[in-house]
N, C-alpha and C positions, 0 to 999 in steps of 0.2 A: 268633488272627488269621485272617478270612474273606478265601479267595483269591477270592472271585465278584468279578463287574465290575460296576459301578454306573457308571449312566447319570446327570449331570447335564442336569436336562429343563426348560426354561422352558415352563413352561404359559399355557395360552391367556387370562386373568384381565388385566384394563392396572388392577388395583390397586399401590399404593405398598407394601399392607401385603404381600403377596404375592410383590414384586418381586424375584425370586432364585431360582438355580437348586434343583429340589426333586430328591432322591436316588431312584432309584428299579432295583431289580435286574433285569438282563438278562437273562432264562432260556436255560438253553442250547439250545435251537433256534433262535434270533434271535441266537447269538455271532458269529456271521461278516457277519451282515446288516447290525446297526447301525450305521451311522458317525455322526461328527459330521455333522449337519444332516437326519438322516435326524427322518420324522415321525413320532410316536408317537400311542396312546392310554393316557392313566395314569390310574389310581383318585387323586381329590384330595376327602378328607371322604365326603360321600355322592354325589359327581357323578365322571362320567367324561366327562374332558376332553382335547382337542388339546394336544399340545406339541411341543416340538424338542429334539433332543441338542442340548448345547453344549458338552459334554467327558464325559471319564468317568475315575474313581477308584474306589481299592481302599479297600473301609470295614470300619473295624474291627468296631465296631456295626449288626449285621444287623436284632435281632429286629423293628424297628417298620419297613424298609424294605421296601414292597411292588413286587412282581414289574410288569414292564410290561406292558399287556394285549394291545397287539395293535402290527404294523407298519403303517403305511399306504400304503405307496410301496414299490417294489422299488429304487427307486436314490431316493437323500436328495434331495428338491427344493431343498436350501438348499449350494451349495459351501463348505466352511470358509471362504475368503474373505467371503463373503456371510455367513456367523458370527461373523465379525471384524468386517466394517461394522456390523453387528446392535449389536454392544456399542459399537464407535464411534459411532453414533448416538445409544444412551441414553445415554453420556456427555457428547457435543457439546449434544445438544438438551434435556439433562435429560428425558426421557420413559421410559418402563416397558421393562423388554428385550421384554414382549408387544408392545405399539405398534411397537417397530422391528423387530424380526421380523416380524411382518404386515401391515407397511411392504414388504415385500424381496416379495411373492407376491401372483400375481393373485388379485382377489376372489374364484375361483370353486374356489381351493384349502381352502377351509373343508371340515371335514368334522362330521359333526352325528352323534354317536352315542347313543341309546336303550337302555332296558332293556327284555327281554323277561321276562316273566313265566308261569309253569308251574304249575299246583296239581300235588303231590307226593303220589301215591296219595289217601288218602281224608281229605276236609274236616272241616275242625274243625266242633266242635258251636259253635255261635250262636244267641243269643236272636232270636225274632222281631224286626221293627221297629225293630232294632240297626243301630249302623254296621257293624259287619262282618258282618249279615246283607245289605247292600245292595251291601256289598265285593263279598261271595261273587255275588250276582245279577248283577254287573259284570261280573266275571271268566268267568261261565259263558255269559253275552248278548254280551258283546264281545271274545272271546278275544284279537285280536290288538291289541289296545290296550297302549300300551307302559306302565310305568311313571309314565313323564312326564307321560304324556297323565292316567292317573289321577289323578295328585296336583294337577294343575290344573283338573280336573273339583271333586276332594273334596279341600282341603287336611287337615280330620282324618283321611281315609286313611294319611296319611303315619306316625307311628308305629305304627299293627296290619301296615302292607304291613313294616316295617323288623321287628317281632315275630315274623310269621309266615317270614320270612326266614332268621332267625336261628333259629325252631324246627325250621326243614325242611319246612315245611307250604309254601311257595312254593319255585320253584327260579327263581335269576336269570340269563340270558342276556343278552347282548349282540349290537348291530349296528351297523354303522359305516354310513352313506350319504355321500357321497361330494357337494361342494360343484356344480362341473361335471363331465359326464359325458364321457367318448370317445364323440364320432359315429361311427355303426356304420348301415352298409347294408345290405341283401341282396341278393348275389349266387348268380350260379347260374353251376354248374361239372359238365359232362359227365364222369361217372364209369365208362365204361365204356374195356376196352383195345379196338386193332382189331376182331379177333375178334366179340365182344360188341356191337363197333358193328355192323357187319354183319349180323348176327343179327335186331339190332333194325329195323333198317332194316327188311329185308325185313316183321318182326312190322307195321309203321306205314304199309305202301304205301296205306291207305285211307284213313289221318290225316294229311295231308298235312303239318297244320299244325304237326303232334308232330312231321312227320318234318324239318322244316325248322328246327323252333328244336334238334333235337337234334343235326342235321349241322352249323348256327351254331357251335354251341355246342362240338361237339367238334373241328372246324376251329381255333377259337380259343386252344383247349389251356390254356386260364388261367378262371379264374372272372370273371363279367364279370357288372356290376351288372344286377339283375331288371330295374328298369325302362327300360335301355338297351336290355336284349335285346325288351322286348314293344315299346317303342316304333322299333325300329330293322325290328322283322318285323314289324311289325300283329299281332302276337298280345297275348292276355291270358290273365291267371292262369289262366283255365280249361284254357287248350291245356297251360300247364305243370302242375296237378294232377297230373294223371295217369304225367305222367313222373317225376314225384315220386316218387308212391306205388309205382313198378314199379320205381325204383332206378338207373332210366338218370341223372337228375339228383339232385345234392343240394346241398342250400340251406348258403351262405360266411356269415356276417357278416364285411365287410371295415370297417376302420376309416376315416374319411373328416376330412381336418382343414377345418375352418370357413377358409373365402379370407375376412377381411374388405372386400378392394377387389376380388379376381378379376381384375386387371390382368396378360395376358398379350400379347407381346412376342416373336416367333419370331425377329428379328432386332434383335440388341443390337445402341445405340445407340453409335457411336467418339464416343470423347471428341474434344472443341473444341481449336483449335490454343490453345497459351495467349501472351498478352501478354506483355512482358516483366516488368509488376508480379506477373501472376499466375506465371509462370515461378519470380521471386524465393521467394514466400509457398509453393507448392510444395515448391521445393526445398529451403527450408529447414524444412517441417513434415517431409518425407519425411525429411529426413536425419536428426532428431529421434526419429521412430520406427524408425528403425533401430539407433539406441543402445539401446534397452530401457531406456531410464532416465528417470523421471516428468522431463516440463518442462509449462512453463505456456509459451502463447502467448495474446496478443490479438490477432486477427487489425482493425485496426480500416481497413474499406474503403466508401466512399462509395456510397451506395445505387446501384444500378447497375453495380458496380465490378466484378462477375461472382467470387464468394466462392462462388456454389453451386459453381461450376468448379473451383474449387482443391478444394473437399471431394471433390467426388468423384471426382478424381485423387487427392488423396492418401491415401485409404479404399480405392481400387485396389490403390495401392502398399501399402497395410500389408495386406490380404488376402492379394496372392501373398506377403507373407512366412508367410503362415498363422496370422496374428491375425487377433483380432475390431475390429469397428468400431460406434460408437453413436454415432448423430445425432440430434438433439435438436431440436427446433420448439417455439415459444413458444405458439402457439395452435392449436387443433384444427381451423380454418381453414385454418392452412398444410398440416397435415399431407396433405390426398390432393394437394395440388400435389407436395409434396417425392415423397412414395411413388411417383406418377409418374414423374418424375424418375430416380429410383432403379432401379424396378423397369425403366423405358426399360436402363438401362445396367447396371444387375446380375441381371434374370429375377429367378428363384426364389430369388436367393438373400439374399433382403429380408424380415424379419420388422416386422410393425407393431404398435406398443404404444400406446392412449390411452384414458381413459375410456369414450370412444363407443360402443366396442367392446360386443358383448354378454359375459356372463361365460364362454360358450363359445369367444366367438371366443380372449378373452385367454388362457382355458386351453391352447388349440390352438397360439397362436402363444407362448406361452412354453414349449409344451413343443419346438415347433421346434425354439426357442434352447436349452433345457437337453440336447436329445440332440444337438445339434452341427450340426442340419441345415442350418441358415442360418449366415453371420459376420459380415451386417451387419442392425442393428435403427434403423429409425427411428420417433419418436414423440412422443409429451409427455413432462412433468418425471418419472413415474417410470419411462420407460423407460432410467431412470440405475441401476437395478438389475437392467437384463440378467442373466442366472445364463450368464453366457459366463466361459470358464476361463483365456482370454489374451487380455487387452484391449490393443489396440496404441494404438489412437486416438479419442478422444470430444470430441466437436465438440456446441459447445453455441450454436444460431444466435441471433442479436439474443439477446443474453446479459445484455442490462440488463432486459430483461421482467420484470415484479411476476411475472408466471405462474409463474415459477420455484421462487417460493418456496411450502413448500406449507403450508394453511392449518389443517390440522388434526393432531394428534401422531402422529408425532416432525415436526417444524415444519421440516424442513431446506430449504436452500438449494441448487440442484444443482449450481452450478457448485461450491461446496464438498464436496459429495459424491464430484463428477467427481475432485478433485484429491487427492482420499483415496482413492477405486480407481487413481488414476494412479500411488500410492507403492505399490501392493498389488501392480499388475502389472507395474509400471514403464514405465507409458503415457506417451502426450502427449496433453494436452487443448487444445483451439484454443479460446477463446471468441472470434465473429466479432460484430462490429455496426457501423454506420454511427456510433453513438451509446453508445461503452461506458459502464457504469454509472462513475462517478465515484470508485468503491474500485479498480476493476477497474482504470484509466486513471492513479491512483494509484501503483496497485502495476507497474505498467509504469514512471510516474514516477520510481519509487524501485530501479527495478534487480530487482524482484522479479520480475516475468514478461517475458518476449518481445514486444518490441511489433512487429508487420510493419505498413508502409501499404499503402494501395492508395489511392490518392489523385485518381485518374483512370477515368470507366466506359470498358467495351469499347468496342471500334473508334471510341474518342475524343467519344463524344456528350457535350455539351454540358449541364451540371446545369441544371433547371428554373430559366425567369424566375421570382422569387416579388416578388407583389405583398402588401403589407399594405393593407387596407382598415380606416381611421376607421369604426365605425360612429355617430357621434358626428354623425360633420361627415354621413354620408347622414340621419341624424333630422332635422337640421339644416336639410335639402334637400328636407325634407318624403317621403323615400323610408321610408316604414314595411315595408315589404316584410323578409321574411328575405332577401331575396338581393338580395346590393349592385348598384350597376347596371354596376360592371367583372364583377361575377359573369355575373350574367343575360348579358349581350351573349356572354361566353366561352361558356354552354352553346347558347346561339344560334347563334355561328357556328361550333359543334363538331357541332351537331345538323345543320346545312346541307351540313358535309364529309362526315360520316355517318362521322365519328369518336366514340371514347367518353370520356366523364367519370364519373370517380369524386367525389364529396359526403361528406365525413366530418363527422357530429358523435357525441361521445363522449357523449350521452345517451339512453334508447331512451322509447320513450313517446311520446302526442301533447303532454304540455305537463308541464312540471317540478309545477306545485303550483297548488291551488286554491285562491281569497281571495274573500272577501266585499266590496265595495268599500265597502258601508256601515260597516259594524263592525271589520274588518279581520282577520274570524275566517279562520284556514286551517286544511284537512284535512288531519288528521295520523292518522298509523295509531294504533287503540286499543292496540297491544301492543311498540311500537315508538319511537312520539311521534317520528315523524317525519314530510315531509307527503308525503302520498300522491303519486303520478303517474296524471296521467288520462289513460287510455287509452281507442282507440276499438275497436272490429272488430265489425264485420257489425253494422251498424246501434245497437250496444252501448254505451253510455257509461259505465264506468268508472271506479273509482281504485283504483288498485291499489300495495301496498308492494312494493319491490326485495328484500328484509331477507326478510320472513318468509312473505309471499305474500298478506297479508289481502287482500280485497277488497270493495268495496261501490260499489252504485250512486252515480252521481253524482244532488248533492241537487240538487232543484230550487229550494228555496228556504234562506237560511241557517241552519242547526241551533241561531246563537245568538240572531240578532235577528231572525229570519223573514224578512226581504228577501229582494227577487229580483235581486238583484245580484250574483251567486254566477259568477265570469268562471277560466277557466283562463288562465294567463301561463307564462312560457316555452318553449319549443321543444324536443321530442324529435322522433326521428326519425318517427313517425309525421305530427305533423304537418308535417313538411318532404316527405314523400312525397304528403300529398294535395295540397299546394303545389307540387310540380312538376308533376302532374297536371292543375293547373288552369292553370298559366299556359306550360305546355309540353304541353299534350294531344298532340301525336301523339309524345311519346317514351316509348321502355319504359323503364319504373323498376325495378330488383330491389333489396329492401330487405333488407339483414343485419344483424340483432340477433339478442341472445338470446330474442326474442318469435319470430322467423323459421326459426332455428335448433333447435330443441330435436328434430327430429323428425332418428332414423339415417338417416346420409349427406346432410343436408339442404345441410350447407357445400359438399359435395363440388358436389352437383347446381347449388346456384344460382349458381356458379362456375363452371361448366362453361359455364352459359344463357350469361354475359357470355362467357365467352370463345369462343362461339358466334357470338356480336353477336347475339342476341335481342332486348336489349336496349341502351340505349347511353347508359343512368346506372344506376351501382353506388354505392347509397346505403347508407351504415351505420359504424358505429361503431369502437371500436378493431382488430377481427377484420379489417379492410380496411386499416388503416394500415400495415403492414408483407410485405415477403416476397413480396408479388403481382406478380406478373408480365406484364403485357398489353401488348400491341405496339401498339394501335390507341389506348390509354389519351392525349391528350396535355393534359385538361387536368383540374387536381384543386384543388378548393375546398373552406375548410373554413370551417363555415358558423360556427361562435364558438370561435376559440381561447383562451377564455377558462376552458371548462368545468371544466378541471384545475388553473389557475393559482390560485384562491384556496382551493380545499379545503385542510380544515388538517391539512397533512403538509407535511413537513421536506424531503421530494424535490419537492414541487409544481413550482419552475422548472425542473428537473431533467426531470420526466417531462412537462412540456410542450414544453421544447425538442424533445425525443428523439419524441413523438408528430408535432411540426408534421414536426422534419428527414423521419420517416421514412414520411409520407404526402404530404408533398411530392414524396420518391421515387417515388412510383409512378408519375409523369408524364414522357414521353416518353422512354424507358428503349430502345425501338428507332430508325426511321429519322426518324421524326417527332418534330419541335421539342414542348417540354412547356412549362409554364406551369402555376401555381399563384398561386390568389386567398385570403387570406388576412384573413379578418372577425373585424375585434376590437375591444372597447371599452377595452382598455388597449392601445394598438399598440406603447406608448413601452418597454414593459415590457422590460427586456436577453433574457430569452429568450425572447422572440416576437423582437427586432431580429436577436438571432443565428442565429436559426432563418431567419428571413428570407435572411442572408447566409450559411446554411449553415457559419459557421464554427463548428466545434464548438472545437478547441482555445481562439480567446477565450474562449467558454462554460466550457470546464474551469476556466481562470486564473483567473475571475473565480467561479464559484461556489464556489472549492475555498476560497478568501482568506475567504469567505462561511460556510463549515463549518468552518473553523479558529475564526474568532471565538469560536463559538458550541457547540467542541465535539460538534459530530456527524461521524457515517461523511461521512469514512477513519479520522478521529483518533481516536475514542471506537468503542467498537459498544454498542450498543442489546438493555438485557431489558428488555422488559415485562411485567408482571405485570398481571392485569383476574381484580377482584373481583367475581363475577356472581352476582346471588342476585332472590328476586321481592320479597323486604323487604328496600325502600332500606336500613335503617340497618342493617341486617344485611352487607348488600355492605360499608359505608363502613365498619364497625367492622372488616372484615378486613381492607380496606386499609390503615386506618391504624396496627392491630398491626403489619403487614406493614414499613411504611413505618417503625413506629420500632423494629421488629430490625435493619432494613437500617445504620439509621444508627448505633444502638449496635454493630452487626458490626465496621461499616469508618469507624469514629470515627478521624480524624486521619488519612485518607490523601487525600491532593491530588489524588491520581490517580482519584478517583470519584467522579461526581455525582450525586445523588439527587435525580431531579426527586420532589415530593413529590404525596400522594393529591390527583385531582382526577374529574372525572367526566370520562369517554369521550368524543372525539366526537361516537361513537353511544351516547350515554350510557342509552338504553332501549331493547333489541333482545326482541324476541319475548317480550312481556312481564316482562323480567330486566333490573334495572338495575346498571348498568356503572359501575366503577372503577378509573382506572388508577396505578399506580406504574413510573415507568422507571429503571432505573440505569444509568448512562454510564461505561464500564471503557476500558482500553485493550487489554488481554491476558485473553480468557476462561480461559486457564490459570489465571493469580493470583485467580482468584474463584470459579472451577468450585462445587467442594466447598462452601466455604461457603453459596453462595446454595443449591444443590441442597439444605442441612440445611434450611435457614430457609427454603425454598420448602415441603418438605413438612410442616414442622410446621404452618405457616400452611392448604397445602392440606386438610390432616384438619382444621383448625380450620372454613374452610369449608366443609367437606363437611360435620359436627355442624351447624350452623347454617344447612343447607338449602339451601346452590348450593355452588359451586364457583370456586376460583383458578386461573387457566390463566397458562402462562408462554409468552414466545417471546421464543429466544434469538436473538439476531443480528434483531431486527426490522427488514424493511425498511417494514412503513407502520403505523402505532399507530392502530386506529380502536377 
């Protein structure tokens, strides 16, 4: 029996076949080093791969268990907590333990390692005009060319380099490079004592300029960055050469962390006197985290109702007890208002986590968070995996957001994430919205979580008039215009006050889809079959897919009957912006979509503009509807609340209410009266009327009677399975094996519905067409296991068959 220690390693592979921890021996120089979650590199076949501790065992069976090759890390990037979520996730979301482990770490913690290569004394004999006479020419012409790089050049090199390896004629080394790097400066630091200073001095009385960065410099008694010093003295490299090289100075790399906003703040900001509502919600989150024991709260408060306020009072209060805090924003939009916010009232000690970031920045500010520097993080949905070691309280804002959920494996959902680190640390999670999701609103129903109101905004302002507009009866009236004529006259006499408006429609582009008026042909993406959006920019006309990004010029005549009848119809936001342009020329427009946005810091910046009054219409899409904050803001129009109400999904009146209530919010939120215009072609619709009257509670009563019928979340929860492959019958044949496992599985149980194989929504995405299968369970416990067998049999079936089965548990939208 072998007393050595073996390391169980999840390697870096999101295969199924693969999926399990692989044994691998600890050598005794690394005994004391490796903990759980610490990062590895291990020999796996002929490749060396990344992996993670997950545990370690005593094995009886040594001889085929090889040694681990190297550490990566001096302290484990991964907390056993955060090893424990890792398996929680592949078992919630059926995914690979690789996917959820590299789920938990910034992009830029990959690490990529190579073989090096050595000829080992003197070279085998080779025939002329041979492959391994061309090997040997490789190896002697390009020494430092790694292995890798060889066998991708000559895939037959691949068994003589594994031959000559084994014979001893090659020797193989290894190098690790490192995904992001630590930012590192050069500073300069005065190395002599008194004495020596003195000395020098006198040596420099002709070199003024040596002698002045040398007395800077040893004045200062700390290493101070190069290009502070030449630019603070008007010196350059040349004046310091030579101090170099005599020994007076010598060259620091200091390490420098990436700021992603560089928002600094010499005097923090006092917190706001609080309301009595806000007082209530307070006090009773604060006293919650002082238990140490997981609760759920829904903090549900009226747009305006000042809920930033309670957060960051009670993220105060769990601080000085010496816990962490994680705040959570639905869009990347919000995120430099909240950070603002934050960083106003807590400086330094605000880490920021979102996509946006470069993979420098992310590595920087999670290393913040993993040495303890910061204790509170705000960001997007995976800033829910902070690597913080006592989490007191996680706050998840407008917590009904689709954003939440993420879209690629492990598929989770944060607020369910949040509530499984809240049993781990024994947290309190607050999820806050004007418009809680319909489960969430539920489970407060049912006694499950905490409900607080806030029913009333600060210092008593009064919720926005909302008007609904017929656009029916304005056709009618002969007003073709996109803007009704209660609209127009509102941005009219807002533009005369030199007040601002916000314009919301949830489409971006100048016009939804292109039609032939002759033939009735429309342009639909070739890889996709969906119909294009024509866009315009710098003289440019367009059509472009949302899905996969094809684009092609717009035709001038029809591609099927050659007419010139070829007309673009509906409205994105582009063309609503050269529309206000035209019929409002002296106003500034700032337009935000994903067309506007994509460029770093773009949200922050043209946020900034409005809240400058640069402008005084803020035009754009869902990124505007919630969270914003403008004092000058009092009137907000949305130009078709109709955009979301018929797509085919099961939240559709759900996520229109919750869009109209919470862009209706935006309007007059300080001293000034708000008003919102509201254009629609089904006005009669119950969540357009309830949105109108801001009642959300009618809205619950009446949708929820709506989800019971019918079986959807709260009652049931939702997998989808989509069969994706580039040969139609190939996707349909998997789904429908799929579809009658499921039903021979859970034959005779009442409590599960099997919608059966149909085609997707988007039933042709980026050239692959789409199949789906949903099952409707009440308890994923009672079903876990089985669907996981009979998901992955069917998955390897299409994998053989040339695409692939993707699952998502808890779906919240089926496209």
């Amino acid at each position: 029996m072998s007393s050595k220690r073996f390391a169980e390693v999840i390697v870096e592979l999101r295969s199924a076949q693969v999926d399990r921890p692989f044994h691998y021996e600890v050598p005794e120089h690394w005994q004391e080093q490796v903990q759980i979650g610490t990062r590895v590199l291990v020999p796996f076949g002929p490749r060396r791969l990344e992996g993670y501790i997950v545990g370690f065992s005593l094995a009886a069976d040594v001889s085929k268990i090889k040694p681990i090759l190297e550490v990566l890390d001096d302290e484990p990037p991964l907390t056993p907590d955060l090893v424990d979520l890792a398996g929680w996730l592949s078992e919630r979301y059926l995914c690979t333990k690789a996917a959820a482990v590299q789920a938990l770490l910034p992009s830029g913690m990959r690490a990529k390692a190579s073989t090096k290569l050595r000829l080992a004394g003197d070279p085998p004999f080779v025939l002329p005009a041979s492959l391994e006479a061309d090997l040997l020419q490789s190896l002697y012409q390009s020494p430092n060319k790694t292995k890798e790089q060889l066998i991708a050049e000559r895939p037959e090199w691949r068994p003589i380099l594994r031959a000559w390896v084994a014979e001893g004629i090659l020797e193989e080394s290894y190098r690790v490079k490192q995904g992001a790097q630590v930012k590192t400066i050069t500073a300069l630091q005065c190395s002599l004592d008194s004495a020596a200073f003195q000395a020098a001095l006198e040596e420099l009385s002709r070199a003024k300029k040596q002698k002045e960065v040398l007395a800077y410099l040893f004045d200062q008694g700390v290493a101070v960055p190069m290009k502070d010093v030449l630019s603070e003295l008007g010196a350059s490299s040349s004046t310091v050469k030579p101090l170099l090289e005599k020994g007076y100075l010598q060259k620091v790399e200091q390490e420098v962390l990436r700021d992603p906003y560089g928002i600094a703040h010499e005097q923090p900001e006092q917190p706001l006197p609080l309301t009595e509502l806000q007082r209530s919600a307070y006090d009773q989150i604060a006293a919650a985290v002082d238990t140490q024991k997981p609760e759920t709260f829904l903090l549900q408060g009226v747009t305006g109702s000042g809920k930033t306020e309670v957060y960051l009072q009670a993220i105060a209060s769990c601080v000085e007890q010496g816990r962490q805090a994680i705040m959570l924003v639905p869009e990347i939009a919000l995120t430099p208002q909240m950070v603002e916010r934050f960083k106003k009232r807590f400086g330094d000690d605000v880490a920021v986590m979102h996509s946006r970031l470069s993979a420098g920045e992310k590595f920087d500010e999670w290393r913040r968070i993993r040495q303890g520097d910061v204790t509170i993080v705000v960001g997007a949905r995976s800033a829910i995996f902070a690597p913080f070691r006592s989490i007191g309280l996680m706050i998840i804002d407008e917590e009904h957001e689709v954003s939440y959920k993420q879209d690629d494996h492990p598929k989770y959902l944060a607020r369910e994430v949040a509530m499984y680190r809240a049993r781990q640390h024994g947290a309190t999670v607050v999820l806050g919205s004007a418009t809680p999701a319909l489960e969430t609103r539920w489970w407060a129903h049912q006694g499950q979580i905490r409900r607080i109101e806030m029913g009333e905004r600060v210092m008593g302002q009064r919720l926005p008039k909302v008007k609904v507009i017929d656009m029916r009866n304005e056709l009618h009236e002969g007003n073709r215009s996109m803007f009704s004529k209660a609209l127009k006259k509102g941005i009219e006499e807002r533009l005369e006050k030199g007040e601002q408006i916000i314009l919301f429609l949830n489409r971006r582009g100048f016009a939804t889809f292109v039609l032939c008026r002759s033939c009735g042909y429309v342009a639909r993406c070739r890889e996709c079959e969906i119909p294009l959006t024509f866009h315009k920019a710098r003289g440019l006309e367009q059509l472009r897919c949302h899905y996969c990004g094809y684009a092609e010029r717009m035709p001038e005549t029809c591609p099927d009957c050659k007419g010139d009848h070829v007309r673009h119809f509906g409205t994105g936001t582009q063309r609503v912006e050269e529309e206000l342009h035209r019929v409002f020329p002296q106003a500034g427009v700032i337009r935000m979509d994903v067309d506007t946005t994509s460029g770093k810091g773009s949200h922050a910046e043209l946020l900034q503009r409005f809240r400058n009054q640069e402008a005084q219409i803020l035009l754009g899409t869902q990124m505007i509807a919630k969270g914003l904050d403008f004092p000058n803001v009092t009137l907000v129009g949305v130009i078709s609340a109709d955009t979301s109400l018929f797509v085919p999904d099961f939240r559709a009146a759900e996520r229109t209410f919750q869009l109209l209530t919470q862009v209706a919010g935006r309007a007059g939120r300080h001293l000034l009266p708000g008003e919102v215009v509201v254009q629609s072609y089904n006005p009669q619709h119950y969540a357009v009327q309830f949105a109108k009257k801001q009642e959300y509670e009618n809205f619950f009563q009446h949708e929820i009677r709506v989800r019971y019928g019918v079986h959807n979340p709260p009652f049931r929860e939702l997998t989808a399975f989509t069969s994706v492959n580039t040969d139609e019958d190939a996707a349909l044949r998997i789904a429908r094996t799929l579809e009658d496992r499921l039903r021979t599985l859970f034959q005779g149980r009442d409590d599960i519905i099997i919608l059966g194989t149909s085609p997707a929504p988007l039933s042709r995405l980026q050239g692959k067409y789409r199949f789906n299968v949903v099952l409707k369970y009440i308890r994923f416990k009672q079903v876990g296991d089985p669907i996981r067998t009979v998901y992955l049999e069917a998955a390897h079936e299409a994998q053989k068959a040339g695409g692939y089965l993707s699952i998502d548990v808890n779906a919240q939208m089926i496209l």
